[in-house]
C-alpha positions as YAML, in Angstrom:
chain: A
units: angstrom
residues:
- id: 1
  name: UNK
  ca: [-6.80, -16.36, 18.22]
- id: 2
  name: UNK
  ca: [-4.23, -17.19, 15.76]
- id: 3
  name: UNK
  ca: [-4.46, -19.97, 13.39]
- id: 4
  name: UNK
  ca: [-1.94, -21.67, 11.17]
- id: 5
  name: UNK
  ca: [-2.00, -24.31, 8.11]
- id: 6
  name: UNK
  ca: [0.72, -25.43, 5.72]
- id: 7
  name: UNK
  ca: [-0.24, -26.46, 2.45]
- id: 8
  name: UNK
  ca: [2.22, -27.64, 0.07]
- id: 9
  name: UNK
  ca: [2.92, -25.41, -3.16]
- id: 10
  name: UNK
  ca: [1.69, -27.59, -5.96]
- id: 11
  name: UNK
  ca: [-1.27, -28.32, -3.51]
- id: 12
  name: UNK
  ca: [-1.98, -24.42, -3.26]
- id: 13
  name: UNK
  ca: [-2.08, -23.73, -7.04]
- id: 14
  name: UNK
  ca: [-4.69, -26.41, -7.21]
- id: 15
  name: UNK
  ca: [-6.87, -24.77, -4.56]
- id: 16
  name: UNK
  ca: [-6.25, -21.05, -6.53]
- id: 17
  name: UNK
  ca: [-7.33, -22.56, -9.30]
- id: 18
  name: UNK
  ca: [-10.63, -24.07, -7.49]
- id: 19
  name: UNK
  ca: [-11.40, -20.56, -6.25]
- id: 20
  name: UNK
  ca: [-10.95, -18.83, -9.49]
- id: 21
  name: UNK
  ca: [-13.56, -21.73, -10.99]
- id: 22
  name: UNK
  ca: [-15.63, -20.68, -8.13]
- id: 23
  name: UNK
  ca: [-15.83, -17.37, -9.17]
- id: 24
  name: UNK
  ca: [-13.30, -15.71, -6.70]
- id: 25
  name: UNK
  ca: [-11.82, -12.77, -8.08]
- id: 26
  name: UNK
  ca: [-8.18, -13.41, -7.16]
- id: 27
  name: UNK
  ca: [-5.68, -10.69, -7.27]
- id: 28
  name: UNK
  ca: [-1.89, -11.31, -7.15]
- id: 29
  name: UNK
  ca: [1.72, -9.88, -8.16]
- id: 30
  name: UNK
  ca: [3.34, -10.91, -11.75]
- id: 31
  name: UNK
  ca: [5.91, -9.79, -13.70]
- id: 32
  name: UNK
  ca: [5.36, -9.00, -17.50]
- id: 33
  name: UNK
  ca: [7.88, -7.23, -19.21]
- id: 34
  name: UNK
  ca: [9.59, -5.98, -16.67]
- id: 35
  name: UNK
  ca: [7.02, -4.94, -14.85]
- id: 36
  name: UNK
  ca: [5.81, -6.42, -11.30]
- id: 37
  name: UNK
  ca: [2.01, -6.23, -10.20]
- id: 38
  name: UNK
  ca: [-0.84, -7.15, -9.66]
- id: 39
  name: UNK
  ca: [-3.55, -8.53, -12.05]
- id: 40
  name: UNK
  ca: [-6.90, -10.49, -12.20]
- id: 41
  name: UNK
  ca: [-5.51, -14.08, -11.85]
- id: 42
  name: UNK
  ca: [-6.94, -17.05, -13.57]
- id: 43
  name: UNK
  ca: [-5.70, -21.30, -13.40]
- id: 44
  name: UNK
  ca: [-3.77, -20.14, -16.82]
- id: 45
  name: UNK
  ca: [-1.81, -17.47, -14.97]
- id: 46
  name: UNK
  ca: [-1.22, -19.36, -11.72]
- id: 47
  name: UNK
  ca: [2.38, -20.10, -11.98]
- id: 48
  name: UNK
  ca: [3.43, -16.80, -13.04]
- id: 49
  name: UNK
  ca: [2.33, -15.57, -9.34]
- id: 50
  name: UNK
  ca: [5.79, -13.44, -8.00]
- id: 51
  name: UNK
  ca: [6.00, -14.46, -3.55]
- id: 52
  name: UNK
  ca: [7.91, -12.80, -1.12]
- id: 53
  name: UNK
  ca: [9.18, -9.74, -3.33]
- id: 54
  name: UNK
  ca: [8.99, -6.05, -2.45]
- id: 55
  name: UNK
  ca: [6.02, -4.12, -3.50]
- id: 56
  name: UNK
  ca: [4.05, -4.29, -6.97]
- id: 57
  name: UNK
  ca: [3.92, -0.97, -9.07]
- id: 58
  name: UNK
  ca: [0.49, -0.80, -7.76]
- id: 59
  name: UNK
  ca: [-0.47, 0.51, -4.34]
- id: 60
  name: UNK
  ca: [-2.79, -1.78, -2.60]
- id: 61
  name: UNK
  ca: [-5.26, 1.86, -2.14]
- id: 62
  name: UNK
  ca: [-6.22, 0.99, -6.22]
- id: 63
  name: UNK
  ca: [-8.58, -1.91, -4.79]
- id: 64
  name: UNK
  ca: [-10.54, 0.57, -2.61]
- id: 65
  name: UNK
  ca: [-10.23, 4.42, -4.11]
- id: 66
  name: UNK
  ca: [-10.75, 3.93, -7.95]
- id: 67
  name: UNK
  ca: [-9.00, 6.83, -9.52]
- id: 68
  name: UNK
  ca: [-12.39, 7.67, -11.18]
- id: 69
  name: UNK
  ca: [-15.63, 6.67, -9.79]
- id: 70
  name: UNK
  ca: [-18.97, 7.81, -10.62]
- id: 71
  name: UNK
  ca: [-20.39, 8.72, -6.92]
- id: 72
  name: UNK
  ca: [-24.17, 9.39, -7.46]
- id: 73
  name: UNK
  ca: [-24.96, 6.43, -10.41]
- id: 74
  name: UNK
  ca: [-24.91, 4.10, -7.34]
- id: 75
  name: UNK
  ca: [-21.64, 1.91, -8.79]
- id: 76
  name: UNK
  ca: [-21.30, -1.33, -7.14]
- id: 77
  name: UNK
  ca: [-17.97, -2.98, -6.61]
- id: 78
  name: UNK
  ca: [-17.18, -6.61, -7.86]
- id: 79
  name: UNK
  ca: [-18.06, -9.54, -5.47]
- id: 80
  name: UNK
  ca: [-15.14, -10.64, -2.99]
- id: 81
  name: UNK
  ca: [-11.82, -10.01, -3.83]
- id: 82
  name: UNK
  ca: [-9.20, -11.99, -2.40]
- id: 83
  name: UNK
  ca: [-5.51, -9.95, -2.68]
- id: 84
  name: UNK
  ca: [-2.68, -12.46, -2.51]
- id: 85
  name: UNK
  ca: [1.02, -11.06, -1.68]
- id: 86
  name: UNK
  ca: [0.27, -7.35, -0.28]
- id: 87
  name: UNK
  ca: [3.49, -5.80, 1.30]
- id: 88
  name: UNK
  ca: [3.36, -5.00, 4.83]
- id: 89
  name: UNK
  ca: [4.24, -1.38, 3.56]
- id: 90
  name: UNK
  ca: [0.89, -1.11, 2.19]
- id: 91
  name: UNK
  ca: [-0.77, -3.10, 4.90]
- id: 92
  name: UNK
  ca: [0.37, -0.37, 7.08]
- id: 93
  name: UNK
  ca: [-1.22, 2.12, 4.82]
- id: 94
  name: UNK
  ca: [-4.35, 0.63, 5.32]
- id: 95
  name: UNK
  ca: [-4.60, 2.12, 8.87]
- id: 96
  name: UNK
  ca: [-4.69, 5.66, 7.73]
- id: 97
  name: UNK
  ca: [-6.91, 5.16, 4.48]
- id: 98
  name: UNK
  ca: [-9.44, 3.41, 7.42]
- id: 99
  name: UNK
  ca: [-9.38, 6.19, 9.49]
- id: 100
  name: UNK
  ca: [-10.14, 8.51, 7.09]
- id: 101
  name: UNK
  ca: [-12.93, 6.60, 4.92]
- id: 102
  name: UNK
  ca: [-14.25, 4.60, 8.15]
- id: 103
  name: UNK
  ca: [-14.95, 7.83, 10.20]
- id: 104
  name: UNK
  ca: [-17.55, 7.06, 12.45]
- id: 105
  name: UNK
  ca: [-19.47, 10.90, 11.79]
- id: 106
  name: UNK
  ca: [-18.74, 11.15, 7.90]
- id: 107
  name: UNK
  ca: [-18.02, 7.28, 6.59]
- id: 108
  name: UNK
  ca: [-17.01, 6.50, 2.51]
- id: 109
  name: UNK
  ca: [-20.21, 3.86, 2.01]
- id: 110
  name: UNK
  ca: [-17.98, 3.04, -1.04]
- id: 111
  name: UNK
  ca: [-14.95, 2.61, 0.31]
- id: 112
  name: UNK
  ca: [-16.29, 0.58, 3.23]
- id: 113
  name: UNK
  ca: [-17.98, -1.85, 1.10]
- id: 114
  name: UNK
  ca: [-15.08, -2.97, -1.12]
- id: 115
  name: UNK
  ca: [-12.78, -3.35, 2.69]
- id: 116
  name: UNK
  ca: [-15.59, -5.64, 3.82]
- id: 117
  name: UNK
  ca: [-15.55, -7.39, 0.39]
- id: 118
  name: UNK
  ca: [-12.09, -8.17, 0.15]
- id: 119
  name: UNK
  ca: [-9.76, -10.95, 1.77]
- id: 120
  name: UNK
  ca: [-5.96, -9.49, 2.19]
- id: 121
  name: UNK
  ca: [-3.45, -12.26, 2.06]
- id: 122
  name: UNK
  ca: [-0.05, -10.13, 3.43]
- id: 123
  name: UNK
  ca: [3.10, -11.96, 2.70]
- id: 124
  name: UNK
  ca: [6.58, -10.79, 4.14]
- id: 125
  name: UNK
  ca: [9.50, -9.52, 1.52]
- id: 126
  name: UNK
  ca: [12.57, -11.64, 1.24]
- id: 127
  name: UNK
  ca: [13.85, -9.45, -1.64]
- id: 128
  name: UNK
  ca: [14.17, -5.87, -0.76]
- id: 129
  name: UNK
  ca: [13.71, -2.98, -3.71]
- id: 130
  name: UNK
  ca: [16.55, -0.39, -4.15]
- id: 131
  name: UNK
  ca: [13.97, 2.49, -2.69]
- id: 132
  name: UNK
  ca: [12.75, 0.21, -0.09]
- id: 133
  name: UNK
  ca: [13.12, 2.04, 3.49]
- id: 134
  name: UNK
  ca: [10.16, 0.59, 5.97]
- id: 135
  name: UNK
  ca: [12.24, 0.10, 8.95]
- id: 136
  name: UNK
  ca: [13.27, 3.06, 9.18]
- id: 137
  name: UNK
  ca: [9.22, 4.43, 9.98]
- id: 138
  name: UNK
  ca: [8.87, 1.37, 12.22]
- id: 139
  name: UNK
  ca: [7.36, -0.74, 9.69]
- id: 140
  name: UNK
  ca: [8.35, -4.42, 9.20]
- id: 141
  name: UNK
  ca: [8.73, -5.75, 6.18]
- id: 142
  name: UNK
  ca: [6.61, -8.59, 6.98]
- id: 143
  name: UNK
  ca: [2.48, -8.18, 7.50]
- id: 144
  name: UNK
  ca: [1.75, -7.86, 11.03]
- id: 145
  name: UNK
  ca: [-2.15, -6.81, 11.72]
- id: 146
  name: UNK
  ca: [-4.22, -5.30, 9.23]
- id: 147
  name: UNK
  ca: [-4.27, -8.03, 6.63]
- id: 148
  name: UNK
  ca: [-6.50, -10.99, 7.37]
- id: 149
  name: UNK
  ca: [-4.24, -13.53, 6.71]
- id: 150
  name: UNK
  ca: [-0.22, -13.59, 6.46]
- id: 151
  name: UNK
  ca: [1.26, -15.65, 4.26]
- id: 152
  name: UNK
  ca: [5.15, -17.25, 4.13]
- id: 153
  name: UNK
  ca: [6.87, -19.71, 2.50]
- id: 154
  name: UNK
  ca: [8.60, -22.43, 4.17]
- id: 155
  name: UNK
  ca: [10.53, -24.41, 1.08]
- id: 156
  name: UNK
  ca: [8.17, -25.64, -0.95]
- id: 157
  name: UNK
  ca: [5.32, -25.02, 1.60]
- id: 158
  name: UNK
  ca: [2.93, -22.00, 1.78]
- id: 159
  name: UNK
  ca: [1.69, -21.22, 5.34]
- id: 160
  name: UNK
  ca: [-1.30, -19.59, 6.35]
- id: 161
  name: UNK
  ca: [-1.80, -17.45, 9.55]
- id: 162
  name: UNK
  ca: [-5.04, -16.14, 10.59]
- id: 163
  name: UNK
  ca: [-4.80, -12.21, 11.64]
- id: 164
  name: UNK
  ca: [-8.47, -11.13, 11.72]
- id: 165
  name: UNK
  ca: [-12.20, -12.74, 12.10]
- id: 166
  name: UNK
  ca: [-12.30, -12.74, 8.01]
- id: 167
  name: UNK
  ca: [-8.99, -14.43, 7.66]
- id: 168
  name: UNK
  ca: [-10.63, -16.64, 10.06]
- id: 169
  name: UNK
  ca: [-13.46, -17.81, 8.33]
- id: 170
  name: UNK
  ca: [-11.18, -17.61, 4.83]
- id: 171
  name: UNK
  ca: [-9.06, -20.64, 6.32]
- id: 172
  name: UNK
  ca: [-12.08, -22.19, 7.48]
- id: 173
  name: UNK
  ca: [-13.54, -22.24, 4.16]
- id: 174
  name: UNK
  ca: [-10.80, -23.40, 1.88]
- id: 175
  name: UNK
  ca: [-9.78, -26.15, 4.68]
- id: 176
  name: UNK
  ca: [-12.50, -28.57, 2.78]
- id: 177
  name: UNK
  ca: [-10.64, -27.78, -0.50]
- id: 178
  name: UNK
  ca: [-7.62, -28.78, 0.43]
- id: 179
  name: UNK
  ca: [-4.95, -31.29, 2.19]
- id: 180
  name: UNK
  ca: [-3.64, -29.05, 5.14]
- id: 181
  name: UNK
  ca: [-1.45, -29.92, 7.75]
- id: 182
  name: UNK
  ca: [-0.33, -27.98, 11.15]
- id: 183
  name: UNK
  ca: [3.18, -26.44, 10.35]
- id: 184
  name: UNK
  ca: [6.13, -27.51, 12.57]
- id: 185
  name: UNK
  ca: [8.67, -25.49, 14.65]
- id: 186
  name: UNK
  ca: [11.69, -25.74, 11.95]
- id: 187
  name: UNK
  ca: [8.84, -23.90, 9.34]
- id: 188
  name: UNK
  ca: [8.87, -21.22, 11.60]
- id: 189
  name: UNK
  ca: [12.04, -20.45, 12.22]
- id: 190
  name: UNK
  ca: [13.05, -20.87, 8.75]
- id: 191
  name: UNK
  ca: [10.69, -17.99, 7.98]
- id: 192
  name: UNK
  ca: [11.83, -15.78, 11.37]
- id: 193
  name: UNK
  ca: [15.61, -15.73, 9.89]
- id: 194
  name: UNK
  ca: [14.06, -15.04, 6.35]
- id: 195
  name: UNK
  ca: [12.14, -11.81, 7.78]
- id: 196
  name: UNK
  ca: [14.93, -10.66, 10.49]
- id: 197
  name: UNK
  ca: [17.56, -10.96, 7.31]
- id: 198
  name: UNK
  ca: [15.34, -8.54, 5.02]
- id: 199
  name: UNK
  ca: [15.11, -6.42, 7.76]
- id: 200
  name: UNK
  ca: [18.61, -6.04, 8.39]
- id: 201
  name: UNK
  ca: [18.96, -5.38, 4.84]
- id: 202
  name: UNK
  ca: [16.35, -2.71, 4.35]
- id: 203
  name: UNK
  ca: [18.04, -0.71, 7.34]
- id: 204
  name: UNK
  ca: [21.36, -1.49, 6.43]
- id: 205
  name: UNK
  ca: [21.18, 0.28, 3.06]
- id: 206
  name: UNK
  ca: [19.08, 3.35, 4.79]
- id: 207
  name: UNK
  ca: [22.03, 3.57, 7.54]
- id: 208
  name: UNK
  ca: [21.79, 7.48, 8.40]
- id: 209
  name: UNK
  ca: [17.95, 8.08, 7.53]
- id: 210
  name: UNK
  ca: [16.27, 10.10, 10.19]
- id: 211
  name: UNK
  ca: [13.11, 8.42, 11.82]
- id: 212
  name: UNK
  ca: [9.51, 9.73, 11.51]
- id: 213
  name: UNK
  ca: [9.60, 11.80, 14.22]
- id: 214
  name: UNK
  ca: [13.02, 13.34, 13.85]
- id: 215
  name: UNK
  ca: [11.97, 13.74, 9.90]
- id: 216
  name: UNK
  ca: [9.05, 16.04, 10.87]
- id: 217
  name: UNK
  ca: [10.70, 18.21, 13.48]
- id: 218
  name: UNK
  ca: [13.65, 18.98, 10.40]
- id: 219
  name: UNK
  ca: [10.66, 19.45, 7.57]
- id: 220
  name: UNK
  ca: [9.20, 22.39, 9.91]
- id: 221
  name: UNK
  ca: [12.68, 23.76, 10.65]
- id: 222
  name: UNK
  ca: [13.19, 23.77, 7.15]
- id: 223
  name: UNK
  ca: [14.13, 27.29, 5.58]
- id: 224
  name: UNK
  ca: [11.55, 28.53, 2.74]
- id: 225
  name: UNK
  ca: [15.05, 28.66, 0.60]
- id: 226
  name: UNK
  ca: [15.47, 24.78, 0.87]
- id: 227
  name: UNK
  ca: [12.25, 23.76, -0.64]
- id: 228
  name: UNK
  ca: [12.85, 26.27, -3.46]
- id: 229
  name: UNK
  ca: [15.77, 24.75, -4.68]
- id: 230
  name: UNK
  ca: [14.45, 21.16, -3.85]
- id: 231
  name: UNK
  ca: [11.76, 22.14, -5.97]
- id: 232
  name: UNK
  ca: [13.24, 23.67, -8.68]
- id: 233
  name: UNK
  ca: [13.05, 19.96, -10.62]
- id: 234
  name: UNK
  ca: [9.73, 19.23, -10.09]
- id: 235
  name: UNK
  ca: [7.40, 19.46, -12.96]
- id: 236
  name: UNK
  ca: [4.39, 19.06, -10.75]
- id: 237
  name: UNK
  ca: [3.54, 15.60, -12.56]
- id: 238
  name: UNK
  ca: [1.74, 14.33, -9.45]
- id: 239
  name: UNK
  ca: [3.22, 10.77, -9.83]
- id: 240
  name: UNK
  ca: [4.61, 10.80, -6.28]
- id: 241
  name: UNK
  ca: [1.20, 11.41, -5.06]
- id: 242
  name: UNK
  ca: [-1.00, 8.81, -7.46]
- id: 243
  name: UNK
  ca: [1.35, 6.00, -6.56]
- id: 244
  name: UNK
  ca: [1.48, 6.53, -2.54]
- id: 245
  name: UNK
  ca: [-0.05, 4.08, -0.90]
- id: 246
  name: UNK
  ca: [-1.55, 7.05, 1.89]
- id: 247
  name: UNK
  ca: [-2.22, 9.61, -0.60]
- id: 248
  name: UNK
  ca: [-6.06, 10.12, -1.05]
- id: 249
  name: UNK
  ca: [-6.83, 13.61, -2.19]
- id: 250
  name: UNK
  ca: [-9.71, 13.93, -4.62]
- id: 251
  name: UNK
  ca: [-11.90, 16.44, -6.82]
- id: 252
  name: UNK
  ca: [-15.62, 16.31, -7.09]
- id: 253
  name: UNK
  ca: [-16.57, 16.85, -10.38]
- id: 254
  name: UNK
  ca: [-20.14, 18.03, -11.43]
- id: 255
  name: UNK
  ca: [-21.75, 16.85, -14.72]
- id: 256
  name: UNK
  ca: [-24.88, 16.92, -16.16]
- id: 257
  name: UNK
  ca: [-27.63, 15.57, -14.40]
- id: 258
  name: UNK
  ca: [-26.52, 15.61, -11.32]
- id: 259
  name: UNK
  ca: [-24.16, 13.13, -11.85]
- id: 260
  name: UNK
  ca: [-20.90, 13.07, -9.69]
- id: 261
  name: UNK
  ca: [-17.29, 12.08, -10.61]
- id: 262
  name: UNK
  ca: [-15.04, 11.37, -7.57]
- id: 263
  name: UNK
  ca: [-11.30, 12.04, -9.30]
- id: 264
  name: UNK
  ca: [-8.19, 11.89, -7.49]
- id: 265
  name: UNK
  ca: [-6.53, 14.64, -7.06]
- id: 266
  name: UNK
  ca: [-2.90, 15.63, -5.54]
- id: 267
  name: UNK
  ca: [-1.39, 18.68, -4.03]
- id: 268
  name: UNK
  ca: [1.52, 18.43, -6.74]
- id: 269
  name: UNK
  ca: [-1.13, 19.88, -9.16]
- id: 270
  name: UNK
  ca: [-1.44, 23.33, -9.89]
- id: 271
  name: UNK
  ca: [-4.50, 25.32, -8.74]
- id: 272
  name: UNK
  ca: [-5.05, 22.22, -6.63]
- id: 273
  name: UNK
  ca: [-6.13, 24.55, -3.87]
- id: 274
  name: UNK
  ca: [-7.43, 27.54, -6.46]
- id: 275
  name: UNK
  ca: [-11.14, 28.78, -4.79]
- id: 276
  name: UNK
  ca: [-13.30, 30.69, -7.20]
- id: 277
  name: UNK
  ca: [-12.40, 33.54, -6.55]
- id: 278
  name: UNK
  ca: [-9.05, 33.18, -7.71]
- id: 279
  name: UNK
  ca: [-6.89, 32.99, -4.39]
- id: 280
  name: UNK
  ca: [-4.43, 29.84, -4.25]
- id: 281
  name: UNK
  ca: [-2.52, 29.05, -1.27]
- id: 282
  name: UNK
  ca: [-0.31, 26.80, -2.81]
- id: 283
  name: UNK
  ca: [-0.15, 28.56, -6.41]
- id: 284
  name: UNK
  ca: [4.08, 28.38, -6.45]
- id: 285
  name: UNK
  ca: [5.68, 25.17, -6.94]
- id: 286
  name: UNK
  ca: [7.91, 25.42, -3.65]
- id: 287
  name: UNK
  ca: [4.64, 25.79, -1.60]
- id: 288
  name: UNK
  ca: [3.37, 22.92, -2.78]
- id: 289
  name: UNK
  ca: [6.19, 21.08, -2.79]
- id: 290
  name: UNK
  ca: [7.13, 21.74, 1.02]
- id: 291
  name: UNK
  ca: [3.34, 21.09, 1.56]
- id: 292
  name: UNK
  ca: [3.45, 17.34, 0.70]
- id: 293
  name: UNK
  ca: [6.21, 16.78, 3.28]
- id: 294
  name: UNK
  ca: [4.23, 18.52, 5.75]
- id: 295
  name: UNK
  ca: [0.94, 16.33, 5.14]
- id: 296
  name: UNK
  ca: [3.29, 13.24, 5.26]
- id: 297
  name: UNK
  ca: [5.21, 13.84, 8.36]
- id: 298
  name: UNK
  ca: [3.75, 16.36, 10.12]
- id: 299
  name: UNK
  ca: [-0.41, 16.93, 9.64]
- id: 300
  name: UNK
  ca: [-1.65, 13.61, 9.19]
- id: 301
  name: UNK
  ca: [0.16, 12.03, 11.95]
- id: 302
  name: UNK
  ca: [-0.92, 14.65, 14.43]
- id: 303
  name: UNK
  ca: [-4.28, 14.07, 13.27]
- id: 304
  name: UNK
  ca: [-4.46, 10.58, 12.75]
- id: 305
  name: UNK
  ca: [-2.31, 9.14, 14.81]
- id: 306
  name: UNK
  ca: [-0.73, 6.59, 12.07]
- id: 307
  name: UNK
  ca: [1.64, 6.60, 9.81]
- id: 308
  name: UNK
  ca: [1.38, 8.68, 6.26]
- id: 309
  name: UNK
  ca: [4.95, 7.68, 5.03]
- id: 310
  name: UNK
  ca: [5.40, 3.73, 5.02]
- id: 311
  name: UNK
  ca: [8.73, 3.91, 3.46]
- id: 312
  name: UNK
  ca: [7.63, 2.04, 0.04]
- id: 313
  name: UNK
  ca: [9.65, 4.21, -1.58]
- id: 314
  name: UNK
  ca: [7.28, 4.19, -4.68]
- id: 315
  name: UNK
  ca: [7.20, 8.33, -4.94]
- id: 316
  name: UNK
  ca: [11.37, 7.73, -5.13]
- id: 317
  name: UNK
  ca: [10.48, 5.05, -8.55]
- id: 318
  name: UNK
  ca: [8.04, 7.08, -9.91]
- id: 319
  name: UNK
  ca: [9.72, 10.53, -10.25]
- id: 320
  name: UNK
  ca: [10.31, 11.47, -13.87]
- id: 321
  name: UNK
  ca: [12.83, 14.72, -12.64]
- id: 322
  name: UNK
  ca: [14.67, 11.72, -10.38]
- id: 323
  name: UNK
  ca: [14.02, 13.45, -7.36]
- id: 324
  name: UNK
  ca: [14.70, 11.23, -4.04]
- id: 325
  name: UNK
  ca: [12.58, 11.99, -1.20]
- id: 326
  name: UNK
  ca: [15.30, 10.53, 1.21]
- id: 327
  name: UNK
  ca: [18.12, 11.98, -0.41]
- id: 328
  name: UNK
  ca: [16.30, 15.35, 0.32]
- id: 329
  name: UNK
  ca: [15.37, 14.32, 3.87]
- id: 330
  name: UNK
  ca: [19.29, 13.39, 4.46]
- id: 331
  name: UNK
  ca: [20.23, 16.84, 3.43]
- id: 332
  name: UNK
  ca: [18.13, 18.69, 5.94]
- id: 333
  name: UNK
  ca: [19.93, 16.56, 8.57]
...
């Protein structure tokens, strides 16, 4: 059952900064230099914490698939994490990343370790990023379930709302720490018109965007002449993939000893599907770039069941040859 608290903003700080004393590792969005997200927050570094914007640089995957981890040396993740301001975008993402590492035949002992070890504090976007498109996948951008605990500000208020057994005993637990009160009706329908206005926006500015379902039907239609020229920018940099929030290709890489080294990987690479004996099924660039749409909107739903695109828009930001996913998507239509 849900549970809600309001604790005042000045009050909230001062219980952050408790935790961090505590030895909490607290995680939360900034901006420095331009540049918004997250980093290892201490009581110095508080009041530079950025609320209710859209996503941080970062996907929230970084927390649970290190790009480089060392798979056989038995390396242990830090103690509890707590992860304050995660976009519902990446939320969402969570749901496929579980269903691959948390497979009940073949689980990620890594991976499943740092989820348990970590406290997700979603908070809802009140500031939309030019990119931004989650409504038009049927994502809100506001955390529903898959955080533990969703987060909102009302004024000067911060409100708390329990969304899973962890969030649950999180609330419990800081509720000794600090002066919390039961938030009224007006708090709540301040933040309802905040979340329904950002989500007007985000679909405004997407007006003409195919859905997830009508996206994947047009990528298999596609002619083998589209994705060439589509392609014909890309320089295979792999950005697009790195920064997805759903992406989790790797490489297992021997080394002496025995030793392991999980890298991620992406299908933007070349010879990312090169066997040793020299066949690649995805050796030209058009291949590989049509195949990326497919795993997105076609493959991984049908097999999973969940989303793969969360319309962050990150892979939009982080092209260095400027090309748009959506702008491609909108020509197929």
């Amino acid at each position: 059952m849900q549970k809600a608290i309001k604790i005042n903003r000045e009050e909230w700080n001062r219980l952050l900064i408790k935790l961090s004393d505590a030895g909490e590792h607290l995680y939360a969005p900034v901006r420095h230099n331009g540049v918004f997200d997250y980093e290892l927050i201490d009581k110095e570094s508080i009041g530079e914490i950025v609320y209710n914007e859209a996503k941080p640089a970062s996907p929230l995957k970084i927390f649970f698939l290190p790009v480089r981890l060392n798979v056989t040396m038995g390396e242990k993740a830090p103690g509890r994490i707590v992860i304050i301001g995660a976009p519902a975008c990446d939320i969402e993402g969570l749901k496929l990343l579980d269903a691959i590492y948390i497979d009940e035949k073949y689980t990620d002992e890594t991976y499943l370790s740092r989820r348990q070890n970590s406290i997700i504090i979603g908070a809802p976007c009140h500031k939309t990023a030019e990119n931004c498109h989650c409504t038009i996948y049927g994502v809100n951008p506001w955390p529903g379930d898959g955080c533990d605990i969703s987060m909102s500000s009302s004024g000067e208020d911060i409100i708390l709302t329990t969304m899973s057994e962890k969030g649950t005993g999180f609330v419990n637990e800081i509720k000794s720490l600090v002066d919390a009160q039961d938030p009224g009706a007006g708090d709540m329908d301040r933040i309802t018109r905040l979340q329904e206005a950002s989500a007007a926006e985000v679909t405004d500015k997407n007006n003409g965007l195919p859905g997830r379902e009508e996206t994947g039907k047009l990528i298999e239609a596609a002619e083998r002449s589209f994705w060439k020229e589509h392609s014909s920018k890309c320089v295979s940099c792999g950005a697009c993939a790195a920064i997805c929030p759903t992406c989790t290709c790797f490489l297992l890489i021997d080394r002496p000893g025995f030793e392991k080294i999980k890298q991620q990987d992406t299908c933007q690479y070349p010879a990312f599907e090169r066997v040793a004996g020299g066949e690649d099924p995805l050796k030209e660039l058009s291949v590989r770039f049509h195949n990326r749409y497919m795993c997105k909107f076609v493959w991984k739903p049908e097999r999973f069941g969940v989303l793969a695109c969360t319309g962050c828009g990150r892979c939009i930001d982080a092209c260095i040859a400027g090309i748009s996913k959506n702008e491609v998507i909108r020509e197929m239509t």
